[in-house]
N, C-alpha and C positions, 0 to 999 in steps of 0.2 A: 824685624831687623834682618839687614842680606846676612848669608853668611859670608866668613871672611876667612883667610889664610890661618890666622891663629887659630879658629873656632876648630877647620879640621887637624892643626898639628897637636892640639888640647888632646882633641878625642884619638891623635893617631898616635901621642904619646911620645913627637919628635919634634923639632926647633918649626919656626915660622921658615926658614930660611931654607930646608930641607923640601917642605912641602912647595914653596916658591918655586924650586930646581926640580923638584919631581915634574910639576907641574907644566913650567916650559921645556920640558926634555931635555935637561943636561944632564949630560953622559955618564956626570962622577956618580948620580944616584945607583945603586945598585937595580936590575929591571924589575925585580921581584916585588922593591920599597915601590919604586916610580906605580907599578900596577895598583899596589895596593893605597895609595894614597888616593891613585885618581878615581880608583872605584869608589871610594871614601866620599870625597869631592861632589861626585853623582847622586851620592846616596844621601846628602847633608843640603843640595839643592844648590852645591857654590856654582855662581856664574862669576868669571874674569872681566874683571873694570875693562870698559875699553879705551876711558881715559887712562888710567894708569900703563896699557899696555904702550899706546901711544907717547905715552911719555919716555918709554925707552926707545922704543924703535923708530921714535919721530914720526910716523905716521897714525892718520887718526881710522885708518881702512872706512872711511865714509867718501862719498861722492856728492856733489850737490847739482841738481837740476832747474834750470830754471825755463819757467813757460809763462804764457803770456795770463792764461790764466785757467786754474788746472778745474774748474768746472766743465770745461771745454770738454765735447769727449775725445776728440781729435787727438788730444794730447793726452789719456787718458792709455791709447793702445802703445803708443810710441814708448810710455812710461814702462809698461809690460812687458815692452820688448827690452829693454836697459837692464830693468829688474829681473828677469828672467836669465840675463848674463850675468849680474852683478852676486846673486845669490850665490851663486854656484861657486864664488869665490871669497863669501866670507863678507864683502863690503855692504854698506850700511848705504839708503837712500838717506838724502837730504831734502826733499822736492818744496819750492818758494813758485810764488806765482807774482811777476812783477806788476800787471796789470799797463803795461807800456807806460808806467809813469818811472820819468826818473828819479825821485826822491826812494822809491820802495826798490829800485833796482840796485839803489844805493848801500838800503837797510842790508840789502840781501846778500849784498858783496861784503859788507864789511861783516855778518851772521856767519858767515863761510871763510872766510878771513879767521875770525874766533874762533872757529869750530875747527879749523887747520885742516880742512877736505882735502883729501889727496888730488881730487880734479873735478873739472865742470862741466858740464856738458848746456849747451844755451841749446833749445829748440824757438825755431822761429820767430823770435823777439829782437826785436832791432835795441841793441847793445851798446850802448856808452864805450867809444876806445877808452877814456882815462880809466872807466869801470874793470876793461879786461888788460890794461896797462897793472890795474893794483891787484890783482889777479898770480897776473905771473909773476909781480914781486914775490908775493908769497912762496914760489915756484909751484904753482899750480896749473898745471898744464888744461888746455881748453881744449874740448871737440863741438861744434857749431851746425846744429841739423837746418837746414831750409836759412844760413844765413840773407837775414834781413837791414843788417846795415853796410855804410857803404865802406867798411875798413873789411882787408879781405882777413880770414885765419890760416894759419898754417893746415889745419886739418876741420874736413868736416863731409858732413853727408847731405848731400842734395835729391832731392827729387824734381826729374827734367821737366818743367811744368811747360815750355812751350813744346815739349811731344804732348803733354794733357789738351794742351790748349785747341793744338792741332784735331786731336782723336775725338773731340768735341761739336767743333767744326765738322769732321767730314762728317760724322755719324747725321748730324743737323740736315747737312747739304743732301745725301743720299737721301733722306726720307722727301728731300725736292723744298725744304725753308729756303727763300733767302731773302727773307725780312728777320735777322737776329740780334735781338738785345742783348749787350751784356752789364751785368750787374758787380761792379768792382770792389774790392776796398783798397783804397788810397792809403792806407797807414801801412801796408807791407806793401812798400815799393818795390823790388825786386820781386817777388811773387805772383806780384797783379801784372806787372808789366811781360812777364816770361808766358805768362797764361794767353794774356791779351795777346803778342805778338803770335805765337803759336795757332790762335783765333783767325786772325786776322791773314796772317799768310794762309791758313786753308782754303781762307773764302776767297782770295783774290786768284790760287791755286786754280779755284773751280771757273774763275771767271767774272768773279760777282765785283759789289764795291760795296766796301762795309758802311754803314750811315752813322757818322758821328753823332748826330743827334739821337741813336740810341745806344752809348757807351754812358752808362750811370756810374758814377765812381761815390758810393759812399767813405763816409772816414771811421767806419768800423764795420765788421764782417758777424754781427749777432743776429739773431731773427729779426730785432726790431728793424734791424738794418734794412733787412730785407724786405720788409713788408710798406717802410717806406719809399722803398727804389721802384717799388713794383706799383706805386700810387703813382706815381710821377708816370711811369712806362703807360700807364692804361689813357693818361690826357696827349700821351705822341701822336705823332697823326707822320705816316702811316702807321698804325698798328700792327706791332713785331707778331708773327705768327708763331716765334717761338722765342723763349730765351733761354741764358748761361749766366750762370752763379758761380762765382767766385767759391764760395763752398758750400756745405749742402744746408747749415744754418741756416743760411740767405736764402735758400733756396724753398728750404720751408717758410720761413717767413713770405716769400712770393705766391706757394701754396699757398697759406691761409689768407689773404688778402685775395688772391681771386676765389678761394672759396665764398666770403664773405660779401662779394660782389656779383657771387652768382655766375661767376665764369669757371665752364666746364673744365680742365684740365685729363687727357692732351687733345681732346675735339676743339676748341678754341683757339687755346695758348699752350704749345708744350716744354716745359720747363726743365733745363737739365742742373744738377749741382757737381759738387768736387769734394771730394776726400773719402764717401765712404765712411760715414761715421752708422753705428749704430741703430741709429734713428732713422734713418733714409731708405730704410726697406720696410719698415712699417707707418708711412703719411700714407693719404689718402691720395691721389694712387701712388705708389710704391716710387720711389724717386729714380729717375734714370743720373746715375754720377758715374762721375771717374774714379777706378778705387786707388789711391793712393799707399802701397805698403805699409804703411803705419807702424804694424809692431817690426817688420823687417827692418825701417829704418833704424828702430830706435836699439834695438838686436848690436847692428852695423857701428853706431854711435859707442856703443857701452865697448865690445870687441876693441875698436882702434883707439879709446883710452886706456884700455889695459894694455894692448901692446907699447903706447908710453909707456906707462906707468911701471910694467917690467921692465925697460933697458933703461941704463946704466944712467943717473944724470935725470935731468926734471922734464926733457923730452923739450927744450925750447931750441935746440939746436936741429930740430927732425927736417929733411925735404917736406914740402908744401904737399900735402895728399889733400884728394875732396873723391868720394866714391859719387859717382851719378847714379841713380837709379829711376826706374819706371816700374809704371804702375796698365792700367787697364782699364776700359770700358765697361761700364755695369749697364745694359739697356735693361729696363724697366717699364712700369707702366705710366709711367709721366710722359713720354715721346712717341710719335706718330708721325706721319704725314699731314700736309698742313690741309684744313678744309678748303672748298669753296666760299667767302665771304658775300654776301649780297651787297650791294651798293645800297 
């Protein structure tokens, strides 16, 4: 059984209600009592309900997170970065994974709702307005990393994905490609489209014309994804000398499917990915990606909800803030210059 408030004033020989006031530090206790009670406390193993604390002070010191789905390691460093700010001040993680289905995005709003989260943070998940309408009812203020739907937030943290899209491109073009595939997902509109664009204006930058016929938009961004995009890319005719992956999932999933077909990688096909996950410097050969800040972002996220969270009021009244940030080129052993092909 936990211990409780009676258990140490039994053993300290003083009311429940003394040890209460020792406890939260009001002032009537004499220092000497308050010292000796909390050392008690310590010694007896009590920890403080935090529902009960929440009950007076109306907040529950929890945050809730929600991602698309938290196997991901992408979402994995960003979490890091939140938690790594969040600790330092006492608040609790809540982390839900909606899997882009609205019913569970549902469960998850109304779990956090119950749970009376002091505030949300949405990474990269395209978000039901009515969902973030019942939201701030509660006055639960919202921060919004890589928002993906098309209602804007008051506050959020972005990563500039047509500078990625760009630095992807020239890296491509400099090595002298320019037959380039890209590998999309269509279910983060905003994201694929900032990337693409970014893509796209580098190559025409250099003089080139991008070929529609090898723009692949899958409707999800997992290996499997990728490993189907990159079946389809190998029946194109001309044969892209290099491609771009939407992230590095995808990316490995292109890996292993030209492994599988016996295509050398980057003497044949050189393959670049995006974000920088974990995984990407140890495939066969080592992945060239863009690193995307990841725990920086999510660092940045946790920061500008507690600057809500401490002024006055539930923070729905704040000017419109979005931090941009960028990231960098990782070249690796996936890209090269492109060979000579025989006819």
């Amino acid at each position: 059984m936990p211990v409780t408030i009676k258990d140490i004033a039994k053993k300290a020989g003083v009311s429940h209600t003394t040890v209460s006031r020792a406890l939260n530090g009001n002032h009537s206790i004499p220092e000497k009592t308050t010292t000796a009670i909390r050392e008690l406390a310590k010694e007896l193993g009590y920890f403080p309900s935090a529902a009960a604390r929440g009950l007076k002070t109306n907040k529950s010191h929890a945050i809730g997170v929600i991602v698309s789905r938290i196997d991901n390691p992408y979402f994995g460093e960003i979490v890091q970065g939140i938690e790594e700010v969040l600790q330092q001040t006492g608040y609790s993680l809540f982390i839900a994974s909606s899997h882009l289905d609205f019913s569970s995005e549902k469960s998850i709003v109304q779990a956090f709702a119950e749970h009376r989260v002091d505030g949300v943070i949405i990474s990269s998940v395209t978000f039901e307005k009515s969902h973030a309408e019942f939201l701030k009812k509660y006055g639960m203020p919202i921060v919004v990393i890589n928002n993906q739907s098309p209602d804007e937030y008051q506050c959020s943290i972005a990563h500039d994905d047509v500078d990625g899209g760009r630095n992807v491109a020239k890296h491509l073009i400099n090595l002298g490609h320019t037959q380039i595939a890209y590998i999309g997902n269509a279910s983060a509109d905003r994201i694929n489209e900032d990337r693409l664009l970014g893509f796209r204006a580098e190559i025409q930058r250099a003089g080139l014309q991008f070929n529609e016929n090898q723009l692949f938009n899958c409707n999800g961004s997992e290996i499997e994804d990728g490993i189907h995009a990159m079946a389809e890319i190998l029946n194109a005719d001309p044969l892209p000398t290099a491609v771009f992956c939407f992230n590095d999932l995808m990316a490995i999933g292109a890996l292993f499917e030209l492994s599988q077909r016996g295509i050398n990688v980057p003497e044949d096909i050189s393959v670049v990915g995006f974000d920088n996950i974990p995984y990407s410097a140890f495939t066969s050969p080592p992945l060239t990606t863009f690193d995307q800040p990841k725990k920086l972002i999510g660092t940045e996220a946790a920061q500008m909800l507690l600057n809500i969270l401490n002024k006055p009021g539930t923070g729905q009244d704040l000017d419109p803030v979005t931090h941009i940030m960028r990231g960098h080129l990782l070249v690796r052993g996936s890209t090269q210059a492109p060979t000579t092909r025989s006819s």
